[in-house]
N, C-alpha and C positions, 0 to 999 in steps of 0.2 A: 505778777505781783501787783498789789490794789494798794497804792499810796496817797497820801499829800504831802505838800508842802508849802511855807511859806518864802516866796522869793522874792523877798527885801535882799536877804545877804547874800546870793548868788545870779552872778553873769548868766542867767538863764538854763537852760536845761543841759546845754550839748556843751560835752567838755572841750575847750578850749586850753593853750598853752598860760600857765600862772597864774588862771583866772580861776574863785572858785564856782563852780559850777556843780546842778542838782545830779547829774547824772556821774562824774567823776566820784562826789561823794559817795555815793549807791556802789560804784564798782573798787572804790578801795575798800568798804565795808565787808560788802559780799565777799571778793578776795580775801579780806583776814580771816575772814569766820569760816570759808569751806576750801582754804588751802589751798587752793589753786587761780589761776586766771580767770575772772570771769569778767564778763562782757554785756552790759545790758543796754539793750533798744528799746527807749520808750516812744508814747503812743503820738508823740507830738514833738516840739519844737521850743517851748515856749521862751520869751525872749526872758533879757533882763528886767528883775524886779517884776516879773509875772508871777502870780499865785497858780496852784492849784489844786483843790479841795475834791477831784476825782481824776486821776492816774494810774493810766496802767504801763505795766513794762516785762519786759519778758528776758531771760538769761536761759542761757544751754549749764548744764551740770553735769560734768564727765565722771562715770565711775572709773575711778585708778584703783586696782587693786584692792584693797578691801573696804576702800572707801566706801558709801554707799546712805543715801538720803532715804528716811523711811520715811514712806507718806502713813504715818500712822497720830493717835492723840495718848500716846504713851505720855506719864505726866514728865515733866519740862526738868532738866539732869542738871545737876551745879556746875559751877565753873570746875572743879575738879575733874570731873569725870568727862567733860565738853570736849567731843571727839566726830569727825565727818563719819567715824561708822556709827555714831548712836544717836545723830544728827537729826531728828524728825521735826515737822514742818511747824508744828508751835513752839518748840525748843527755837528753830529758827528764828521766826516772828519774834519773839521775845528778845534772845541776844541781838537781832539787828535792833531792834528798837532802843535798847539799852546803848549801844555803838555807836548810835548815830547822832547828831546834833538833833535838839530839842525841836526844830522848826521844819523836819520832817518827819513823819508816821506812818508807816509801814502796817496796814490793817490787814490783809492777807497775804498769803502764797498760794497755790494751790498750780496742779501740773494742767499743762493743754497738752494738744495734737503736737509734734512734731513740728508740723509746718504753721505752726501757728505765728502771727506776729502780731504784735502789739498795735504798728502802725497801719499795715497795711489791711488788716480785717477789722477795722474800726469800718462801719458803716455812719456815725454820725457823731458831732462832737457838741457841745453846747457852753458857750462862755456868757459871761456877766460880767457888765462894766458900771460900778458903784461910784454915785456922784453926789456931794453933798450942796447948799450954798451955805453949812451952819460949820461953824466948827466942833471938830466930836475927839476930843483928846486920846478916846478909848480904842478910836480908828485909824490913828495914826500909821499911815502905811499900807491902809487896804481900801481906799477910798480916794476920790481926787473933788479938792475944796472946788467950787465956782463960787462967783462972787455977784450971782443974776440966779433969779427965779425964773426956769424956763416955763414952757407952756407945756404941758406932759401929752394935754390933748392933740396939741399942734403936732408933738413928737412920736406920738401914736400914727395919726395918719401920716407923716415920713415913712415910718416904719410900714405901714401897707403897700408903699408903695412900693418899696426893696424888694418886696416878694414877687413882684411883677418883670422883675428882670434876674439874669442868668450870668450875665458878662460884666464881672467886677471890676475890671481893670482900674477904672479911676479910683480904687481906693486899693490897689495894689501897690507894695514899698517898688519902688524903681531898680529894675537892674539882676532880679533876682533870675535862677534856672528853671522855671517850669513851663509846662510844654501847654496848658489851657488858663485863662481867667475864669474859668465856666465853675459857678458855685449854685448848688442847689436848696435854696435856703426853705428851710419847711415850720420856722418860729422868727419872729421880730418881735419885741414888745417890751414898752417903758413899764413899768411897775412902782408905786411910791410903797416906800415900807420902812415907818418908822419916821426918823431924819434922815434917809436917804432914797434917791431915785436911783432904780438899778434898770437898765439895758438888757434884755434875754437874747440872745443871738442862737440860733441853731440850725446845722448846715450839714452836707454831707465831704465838706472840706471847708478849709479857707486858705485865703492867701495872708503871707505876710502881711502885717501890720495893720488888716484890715478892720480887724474887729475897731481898734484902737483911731481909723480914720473915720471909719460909718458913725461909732460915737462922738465925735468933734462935728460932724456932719450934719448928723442929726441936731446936737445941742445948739447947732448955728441957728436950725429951722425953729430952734423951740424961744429962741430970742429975738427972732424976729429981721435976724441979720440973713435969711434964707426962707424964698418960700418954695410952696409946694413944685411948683412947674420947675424951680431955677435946680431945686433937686430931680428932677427928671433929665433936667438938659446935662449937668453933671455927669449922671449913669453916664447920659447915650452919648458924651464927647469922647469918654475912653481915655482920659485921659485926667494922672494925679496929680498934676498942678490945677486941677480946678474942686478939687475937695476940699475941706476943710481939714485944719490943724490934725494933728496926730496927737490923741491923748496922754499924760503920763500912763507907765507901765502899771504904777501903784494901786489904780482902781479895776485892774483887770481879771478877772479867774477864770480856770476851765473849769467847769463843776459839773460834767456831764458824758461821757464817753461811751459811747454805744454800741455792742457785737454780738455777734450770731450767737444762737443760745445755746449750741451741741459748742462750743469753743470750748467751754471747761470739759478736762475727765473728772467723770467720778472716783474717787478715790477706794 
């Protein structure tokens, strides 16, 4: 499943007890629409008040009985006649989108392998973290105000220098499960577009709350509160009491998500 959404109004991706949350919604949806339990895995984590404008996620669909999902482009059935045996995959697309709260959109379905997973065959992910110093009334909520004109060039070469190391620890949140800090970053780069500076991050993982720390990081370096070498000794300390601030969630999106090209069946 090939989605977005905007998460201003939910606790991030992964459901949580009475909180609402992007992936809860998705599975009580799913559930009404095709009758039974369903259960979906998306391709990430993303926190609270995270956007993301490219999402993928994946559900199992059990045939019971006469039930039975056609991957066909038969045209789209009314509510009258809306049944899991005449169920086909843009009849799907359509009712979910109709179902669901306005601040997610649901742009494909389509079947994989079996063993396919959303998360785990993602080869590379790409976020963007959007920063203004102007106020933009239009942007409210996908952007995060500064109140200083950084330097893009100074924040350019920061960013060459990230590619130069492997071991992110000091911009890893504290405390969490994972078994490497080793990220393999193959894109950095500040960009001005418009009234906004936007941050490209692209990696073949990240950790927690990193992207959100490397951008406070950087922005230290572009004001002059951070130079080039003091962000080098950061990396190599290892250590996230010596990073800069952690950004709000508001300015952040995944907008990029990468996988092997035989993942989809043809229908």
């Amino acid at each position: 499943m090939h989605l977005a959404y905007n998460g201003a109004s939910y606790n991030g991706w992964q459901t949580q007890p009475a909180l609402p949350t992007v992936q809860q919604t998705l599975e009580e949806a799913l559930s009404t629409l095709l009758r039974q339990k369903i259960a979906v895995v998306g391709c990430g984590r993303t926190d609270t008040g995270v956007h993301a404008s490219d999402f993928y996620a994946h559900f199992d669909y059990s045939v019971l009985g006469e039930q039975c999902l056609v991957f066909s482009d038969a045209a789209q059935i009314g509510d009258s006649q809306l049944n899991t045996k005449h169920l086909t995959l843009n009849t799907l697309i359509f009712k979910l989108n109709s179902f669901l709260p306005p601040d997610i959109a649901i742009f494909d379905i389509f079947p994989v392998a079996d063993n396919a997973h959303a998360r785990f065959d993602a080869t590379a992910r790409t976020y963007q973290y959007h920063v203004s110093d102007r106020r933009l009334p239009f942007r409210q909520g996908q952007y995060c105000r500064i109140y200083y004109r950084p330097d893009i060039d100074l924040m350019n070469e920061a960013a060459r220098v990230l590619m130069e190391y492997e071991d992110f620890t000091s911009f890893a949140k504290l405390h969490t499960q994972v078994k490497t800090n080793i990220c393999h970053l193959t894109e950095a780069h500040w960009d001005e577009v418009g009234e906004e500076l936007i941050f490209t991050i692209r990696s073949n993982r990240f950790l927690r709350n990193m992207v959100r720390s490397v951008t406070g990081t950087l922005l230290d370096v572009g004001r002059g509160k951070l130079t080039i070498d003091g962000l080098r000794e950061i990396i190599e300390k290892k250590d996230r009491c010596a990073a800069g601030v952690s950004m709000p969630a508001c300015g952040l999106f995944l907008t990029k998500v990468d996988y092997p090209e035989k993942l989809k069946i043809e229908n």
